[in-house]
C-alpha positions in Angstrom: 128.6 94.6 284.5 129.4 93.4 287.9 132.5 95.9 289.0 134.4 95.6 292.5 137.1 97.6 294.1 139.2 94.8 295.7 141.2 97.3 298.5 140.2 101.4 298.4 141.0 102.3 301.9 144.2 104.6 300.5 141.8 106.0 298.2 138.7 106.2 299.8 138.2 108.4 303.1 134.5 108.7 302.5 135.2 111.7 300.2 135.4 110.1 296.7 132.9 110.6 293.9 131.9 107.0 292.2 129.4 108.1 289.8 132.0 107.4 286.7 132.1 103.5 287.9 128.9 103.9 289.4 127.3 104.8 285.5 128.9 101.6 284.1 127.6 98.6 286.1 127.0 97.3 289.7 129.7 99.0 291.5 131.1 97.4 295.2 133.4 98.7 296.9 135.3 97.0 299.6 138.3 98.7 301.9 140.0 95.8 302.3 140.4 92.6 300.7 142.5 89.6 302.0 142.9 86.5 300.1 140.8 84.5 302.7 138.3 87.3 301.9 138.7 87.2 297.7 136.1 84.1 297.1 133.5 86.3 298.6 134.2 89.6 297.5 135.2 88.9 294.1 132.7 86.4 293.1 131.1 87.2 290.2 133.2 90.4 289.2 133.5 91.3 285.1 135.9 94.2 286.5 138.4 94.4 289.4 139.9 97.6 290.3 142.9 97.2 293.0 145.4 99.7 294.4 147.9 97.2 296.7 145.4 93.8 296.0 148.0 91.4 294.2 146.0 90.0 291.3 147.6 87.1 290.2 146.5 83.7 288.4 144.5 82.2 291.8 142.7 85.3 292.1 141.8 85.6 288.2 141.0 82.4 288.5 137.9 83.0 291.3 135.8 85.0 288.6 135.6 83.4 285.5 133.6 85.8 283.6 137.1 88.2 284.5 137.1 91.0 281.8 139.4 93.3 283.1 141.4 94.9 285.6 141.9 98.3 286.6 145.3 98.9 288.7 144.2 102.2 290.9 148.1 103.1 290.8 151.2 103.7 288.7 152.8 100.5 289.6 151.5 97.4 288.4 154.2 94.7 290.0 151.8 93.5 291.6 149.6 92.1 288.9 150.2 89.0 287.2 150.5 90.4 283.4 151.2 86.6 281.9 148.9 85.1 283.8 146.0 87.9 282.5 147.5 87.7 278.9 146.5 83.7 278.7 143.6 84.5 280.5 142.6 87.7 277.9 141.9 89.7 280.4 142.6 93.7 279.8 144.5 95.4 282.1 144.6 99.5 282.2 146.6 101.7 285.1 146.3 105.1 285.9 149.8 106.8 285.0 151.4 110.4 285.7 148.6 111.2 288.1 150.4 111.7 291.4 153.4 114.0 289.9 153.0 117.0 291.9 152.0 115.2 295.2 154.8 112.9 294.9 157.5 115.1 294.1 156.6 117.9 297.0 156.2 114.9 299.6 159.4 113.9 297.9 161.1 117.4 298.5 159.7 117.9 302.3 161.3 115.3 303.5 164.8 116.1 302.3 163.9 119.7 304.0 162.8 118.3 306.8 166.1 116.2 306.9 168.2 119.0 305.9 166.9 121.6 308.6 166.4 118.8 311.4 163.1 120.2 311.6 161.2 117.0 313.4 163.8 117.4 315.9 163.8 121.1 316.6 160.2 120.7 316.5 160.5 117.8 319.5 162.8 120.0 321.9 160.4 123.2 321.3 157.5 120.9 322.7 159.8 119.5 325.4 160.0 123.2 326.6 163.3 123.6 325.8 162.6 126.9 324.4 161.4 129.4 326.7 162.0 132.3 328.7 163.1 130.2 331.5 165.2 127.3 330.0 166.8 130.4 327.8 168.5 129.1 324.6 168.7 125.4 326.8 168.1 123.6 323.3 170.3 121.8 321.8 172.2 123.5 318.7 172.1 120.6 315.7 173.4 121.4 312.6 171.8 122.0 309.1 172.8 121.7 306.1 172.2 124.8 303.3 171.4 122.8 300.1 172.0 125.6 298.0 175.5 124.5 296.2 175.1 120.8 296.8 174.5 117.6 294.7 170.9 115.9 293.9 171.1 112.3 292.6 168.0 111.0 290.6 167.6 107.9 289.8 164.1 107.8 287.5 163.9 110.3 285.2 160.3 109.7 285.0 157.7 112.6 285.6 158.3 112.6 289.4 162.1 112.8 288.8 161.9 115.0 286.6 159.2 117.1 288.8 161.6 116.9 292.0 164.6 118.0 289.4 162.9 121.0 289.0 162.5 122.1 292.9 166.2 120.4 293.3 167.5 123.5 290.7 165.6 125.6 292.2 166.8 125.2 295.7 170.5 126.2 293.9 170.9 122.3 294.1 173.1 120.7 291.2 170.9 117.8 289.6 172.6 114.7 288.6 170.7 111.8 286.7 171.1 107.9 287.1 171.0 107.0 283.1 173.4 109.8 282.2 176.1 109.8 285.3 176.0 106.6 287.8 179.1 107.6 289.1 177.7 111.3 289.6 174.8 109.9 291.4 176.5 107.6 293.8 178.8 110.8 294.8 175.7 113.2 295.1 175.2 114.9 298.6 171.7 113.8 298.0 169.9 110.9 296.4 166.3 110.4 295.3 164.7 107.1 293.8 161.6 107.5 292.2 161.7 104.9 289.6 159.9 101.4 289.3 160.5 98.4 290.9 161.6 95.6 288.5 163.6 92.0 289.6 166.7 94.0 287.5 167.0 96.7 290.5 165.0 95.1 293.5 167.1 95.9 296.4 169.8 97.9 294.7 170.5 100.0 297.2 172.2 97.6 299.3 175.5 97.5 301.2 178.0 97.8 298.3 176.1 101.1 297.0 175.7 102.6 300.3 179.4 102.2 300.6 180.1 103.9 297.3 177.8 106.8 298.1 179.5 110.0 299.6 179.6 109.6 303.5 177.2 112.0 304.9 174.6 111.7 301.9 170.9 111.5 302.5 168.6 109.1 301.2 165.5 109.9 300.2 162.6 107.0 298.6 159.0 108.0 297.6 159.3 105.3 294.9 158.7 101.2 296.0 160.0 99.9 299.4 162.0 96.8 298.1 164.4 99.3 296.4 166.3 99.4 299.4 168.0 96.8 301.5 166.2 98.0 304.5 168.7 96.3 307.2 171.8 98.0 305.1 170.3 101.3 305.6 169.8 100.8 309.0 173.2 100.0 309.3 174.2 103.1 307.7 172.4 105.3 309.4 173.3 104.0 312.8 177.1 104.4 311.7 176.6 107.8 310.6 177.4 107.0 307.0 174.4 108.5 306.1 173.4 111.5 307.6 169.9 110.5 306.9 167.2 108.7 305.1 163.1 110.0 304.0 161.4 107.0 303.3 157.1 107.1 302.2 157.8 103.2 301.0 158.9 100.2 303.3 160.0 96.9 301.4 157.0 95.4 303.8 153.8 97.7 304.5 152.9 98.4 307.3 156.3 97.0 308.4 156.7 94.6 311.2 157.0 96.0 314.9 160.8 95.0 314.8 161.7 96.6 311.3 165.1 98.0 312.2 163.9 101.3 310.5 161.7 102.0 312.9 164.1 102.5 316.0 166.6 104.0 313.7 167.6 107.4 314.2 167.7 110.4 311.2 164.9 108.2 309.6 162.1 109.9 309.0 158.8 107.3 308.0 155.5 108.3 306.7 153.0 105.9 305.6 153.0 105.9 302.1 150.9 108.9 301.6 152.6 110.8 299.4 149.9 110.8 296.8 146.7 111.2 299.4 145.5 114.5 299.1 142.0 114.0 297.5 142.3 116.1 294.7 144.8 113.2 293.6 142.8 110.6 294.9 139.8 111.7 292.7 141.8 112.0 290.1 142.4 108.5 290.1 139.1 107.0 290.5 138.2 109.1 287.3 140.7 107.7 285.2 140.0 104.3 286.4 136.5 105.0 285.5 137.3 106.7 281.6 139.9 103.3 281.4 136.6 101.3 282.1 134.4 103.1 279.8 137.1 102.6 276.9 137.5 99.1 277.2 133.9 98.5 277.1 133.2 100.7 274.1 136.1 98.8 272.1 139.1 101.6 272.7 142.5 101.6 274.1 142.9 104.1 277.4 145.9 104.0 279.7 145.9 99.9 278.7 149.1 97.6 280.0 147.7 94.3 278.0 
C-alpha cells in the first residue's frame, strides 16, 4: 500500500516515530503540499494522511486507487465528506488527543492577558526596572480572576478541560448550550468548539456588542469563528480589554491582518497542540485508524 502524508510540517520536527505507518506500506512523507504540488506527490497514493491539506473531490480525484484518508487532526472541515462518500473512500480522524495541550495553551493566554504579563515582561527588558530607573515602569493594571465569570462555548473535552482550571482559579463557569445570555455577559469567554457554516463567524459585531464591555476573548478553537476586523475594532475601542487567539480565520495571516497591529492581542501560531508527546500521539492513532481499516474494522471512522 502506497501511503503519503500530504502536509506534516506541524507534526513533524524531525522527532516523530513512523514505524506504525512505516509497518503498513510504502510510507512518504512530505512537509508541505500545495495544489500545484498534489499531481506529483499524491500520485499513486491508496492512503492520504493530511493535517491542514484540504482534500476535496479534485484532489480525490488525482489517485484513483484512493482508499482512504486519514485527517491528522480533530477537525475535518476541511475534507470533502460527500465528495469521499460517492467516491467510497474511508475517512478516520484522530479525536480527543490534544485535550490537555489545548486547554493549558487555552488557560495561559487568559493569564497572560489577565496579569499583562507580555507587557511587564517588555518594560523589564527595556530596563525599566533597575536600580537606576527605580520603580520607572509603568503600573498597568490586572485583573484577579478569582470571583469573575468564564463563558464556554463547546462543551467538548477541551471546554470541559479549561472548565476545570476556570473553577479552579475561583472563576464562575458559564456554558453556551445551557446559558447564552450568561455567556455573552461573562467577564471571560472561551470558544473551543467546531467550526460549522451554522456558526462561522459568530462572533461578529452584534455579539461583541452584547458581550460585557471589558470582557476578554480568548480562541484556541478555528480562526473563522471570529469576525477578525470586528474584533479589531473592539479592541482598539477598548470594548474588550483583550483577546488570546492560537487560530486566525487565514493562516499564516496576511502582513495587513488588522490583528496583527492591534493592541491587548496576543497571537501565537497555532501551536497549542505541539508539544511532541501530543504530536506522537497523533501519528499513532493515525497509524492504529490505518491498521483497522485494512483489517476490515471501524477505528476513530468519520465515513
Amino acid at each position: 500500500m502506497k501511503i503519503v502524508f500530504a502536509d506534516s510540517r506541524i507534526i513533524d520536527r524531525g522527532d516523530m516515530d513512523w514505524s506504525g505507518l512505516t509497518a503498513l506500506g510504502e510510507f512518504k512523507n512530505y512537509r508541505e503540499t500545495s495544489r500545484e504540488d498534489a499531481p506529483e506527490h499524491l500520485a499513486g497514493s491508496e492512503a492520504i494522511l493530511v493535517d491542514s491539506f484540504p482534500m476535496d473531490g479534485e484532489m480525490m480525484d488525482l489517485c484513483p486507487d484512493l482508499k482512504f484518508i486519514g485527517v491528522a487532526a480533530t477537525g475535518y472541515n476541511h475534507i470533502d465528506l460527500d465528495a469521499a462518500k460517492a467516491r467510497g473512500i474511508a475517512v478516520a480522524n484522530v479525536p480527543a488527543y490534544s485535550t490537555e495541550a489545548v486547554a493549558q495553551h487555552a488557560v495561559a493566554l487568559l493569564l497572560t492577558l489577565a496579569g499583562r504579563i507580555d507587557e511587564y515582561d517588555r518594560q523589564v527588558h527595556r530596563g525599566l526596572w533597575n536600580k537606576e530607573a527605580g520603580e520607572a515602569y509603568e503600573p498597568l493594571p490586572i485583573t484577579l480572576l478569582a470571583g469573575r465569570s468564564m463563558g464556554i462555548i463547546g462543551w467538548g473535552n477541551i471546554g470541559r478541560r479549561v472548565g476545570e482550571i476556570a473553577r479552579a482559579l475561583g472563576m464562575e463557569v458559564r456554558r453556551w448550550r445551557e446559558d447564552p445570555e450568561g455567556v455573552r455577559n461573562a467577564d471571560v469567554i472561551s470558544l473551543h468548539c467546531p467550526l460549522t457554516e451554522e456558526n462561522r463567524g459568530m462572533i461578529d459585531e452584534e455579539f461583541i456588542a452584547s458581550m460585557k464591555d471589558g470582557a476578554i476573548l480568548i480562541n484556541t478553537a478555528r480562526g473563522a469563528l471570529v469576525d477578525e476586523d470586528a474584533l479589531a475594532r473592539a479592541l482598539e475601542s477598548g470594548k474588550l480589554a483583550g483577546a488570546g487567539l492560537d487560530v486566525m480565520a487565514e493562516e499564516p495571516p496576511a502582513s495587513d491582518s488588522p490583528l496583527l497591529a492591534t493592541p491587548r492581542c496576543i497571537l501565537t501560531p497555532h501551536i497549542a497542540f505541539t508539544p511532541e508527546e501530543i504530536r506522537q500521539r497523533v501519528v499513532n492513532v493515525c497509524g492504529e485508524n490505518l491498521k483497522a481499516f485494512l483489517e476490515g474494522k471501524e477505528l476513530n471512522r468519520i465515513l
